[in-house]
C-alpha positions as CSV (number, residue, x, y, z in Angstrom):
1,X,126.4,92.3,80.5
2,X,123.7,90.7,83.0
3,X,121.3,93.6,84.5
4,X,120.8,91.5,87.6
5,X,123.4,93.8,89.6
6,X,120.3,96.3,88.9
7,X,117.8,94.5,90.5
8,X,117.9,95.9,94.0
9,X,117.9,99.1,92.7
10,X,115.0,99.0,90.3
11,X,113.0,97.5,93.4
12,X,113.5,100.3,95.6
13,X,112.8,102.9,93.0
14,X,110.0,100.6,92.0
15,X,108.5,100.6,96.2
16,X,109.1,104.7,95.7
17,X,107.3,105.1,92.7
18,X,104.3,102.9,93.9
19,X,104.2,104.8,97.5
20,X,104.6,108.0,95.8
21,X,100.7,108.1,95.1
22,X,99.9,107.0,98.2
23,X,102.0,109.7,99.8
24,X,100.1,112.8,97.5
25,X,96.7,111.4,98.7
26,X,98.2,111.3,102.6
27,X,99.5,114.9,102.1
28,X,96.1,115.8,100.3
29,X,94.3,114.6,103.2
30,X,96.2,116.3,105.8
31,X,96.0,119.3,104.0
32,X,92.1,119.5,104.3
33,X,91.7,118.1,107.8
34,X,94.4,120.0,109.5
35,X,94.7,123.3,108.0
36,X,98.4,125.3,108.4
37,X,100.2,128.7,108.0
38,X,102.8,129.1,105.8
39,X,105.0,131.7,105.6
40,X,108.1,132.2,103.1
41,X,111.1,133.9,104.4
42,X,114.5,134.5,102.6
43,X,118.2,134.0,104.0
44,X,119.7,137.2,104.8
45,X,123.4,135.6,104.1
46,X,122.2,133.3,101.0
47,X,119.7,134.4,99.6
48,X,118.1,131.1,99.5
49,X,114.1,131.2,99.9
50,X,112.7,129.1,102.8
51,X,108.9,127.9,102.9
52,X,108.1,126.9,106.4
53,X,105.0,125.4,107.0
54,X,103.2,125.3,110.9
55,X,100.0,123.0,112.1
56,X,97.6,125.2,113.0
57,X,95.7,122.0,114.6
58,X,98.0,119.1,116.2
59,X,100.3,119.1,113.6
60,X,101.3,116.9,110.8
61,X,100.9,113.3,112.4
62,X,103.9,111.4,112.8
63,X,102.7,108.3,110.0
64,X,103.0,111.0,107.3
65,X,106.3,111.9,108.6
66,X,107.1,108.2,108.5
67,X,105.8,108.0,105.0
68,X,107.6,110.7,103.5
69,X,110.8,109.9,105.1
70,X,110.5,106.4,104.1
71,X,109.8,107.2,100.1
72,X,112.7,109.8,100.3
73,X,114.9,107.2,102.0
74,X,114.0,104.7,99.3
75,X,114.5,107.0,96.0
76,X,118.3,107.9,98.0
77,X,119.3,104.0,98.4
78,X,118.0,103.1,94.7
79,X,120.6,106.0,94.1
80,X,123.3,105.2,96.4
81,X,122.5,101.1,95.0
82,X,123.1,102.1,91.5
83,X,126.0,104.2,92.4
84,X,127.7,100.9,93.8
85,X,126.5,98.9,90.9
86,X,128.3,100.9,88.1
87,X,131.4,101.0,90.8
88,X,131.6,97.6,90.6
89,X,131.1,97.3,87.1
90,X,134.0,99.4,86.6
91,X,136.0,97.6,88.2
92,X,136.4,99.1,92.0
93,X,137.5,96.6,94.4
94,X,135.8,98.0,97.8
95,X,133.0,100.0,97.0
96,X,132.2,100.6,100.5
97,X,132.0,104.3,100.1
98,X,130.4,104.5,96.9
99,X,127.4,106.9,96.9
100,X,125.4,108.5,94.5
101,X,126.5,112.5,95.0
102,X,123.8,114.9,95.8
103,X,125.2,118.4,96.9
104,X,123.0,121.6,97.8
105,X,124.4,123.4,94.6
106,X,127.0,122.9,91.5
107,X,129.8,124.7,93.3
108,X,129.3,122.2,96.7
109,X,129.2,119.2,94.1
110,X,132.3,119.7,92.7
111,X,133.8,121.1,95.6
């Protein structure tokens, strides 16, 4: 079977990967220019552990924000691409709704 349904998927991934680095040496950066508190504080009705993070300075600036949010974005859709690929593969005739599942825990993904 032809791997060309993968393509778009491997060239997001691909974009992600490459950016990644780019992203850790952005965060690096920040992280010695504009110092921050953190503090960690746990869910009283979880139990979960939050890290929260503050800007001390001006905060983090909005291209970093833009850059993470765009590498995340792009891992999802490689997901969410492949996910529609192997749909189709398999012989679904809309696969409109196909997505690749990510759930907060086992229970919520099987839920």
């Amino acid at each position: 079977m032809s791997r060309a349904d993968l393509a778009p998927c491997r060239a997001k991934l691909s974009w992600a990967v490459s950016n990644t680095a780019n992203l850790d040496r952005a965060i690096a950066a920040f992280s010695q220019t504009n110092p921050y508190g953190v503090r960690a504080e746990r869910n009283r009705h979880t139990g979960e552990m939050f890290i929260y993070a503050k800007g001390v300075g001006e905060g983090i600036p909005l291209s970093l924000s833009a850059h993470a949010g765009m590498t995340i974005a792009a891992q999802r859709a490689s997901l969410d691409i492949l996910a529609t690929a192997l749909a189709i593969r398999n012989g679904a005739r809309d696969p409109t709704d196909v997505y690749f599942p990510i759930a907060h825990s086992e229970a919520d993904f099987f839920s």
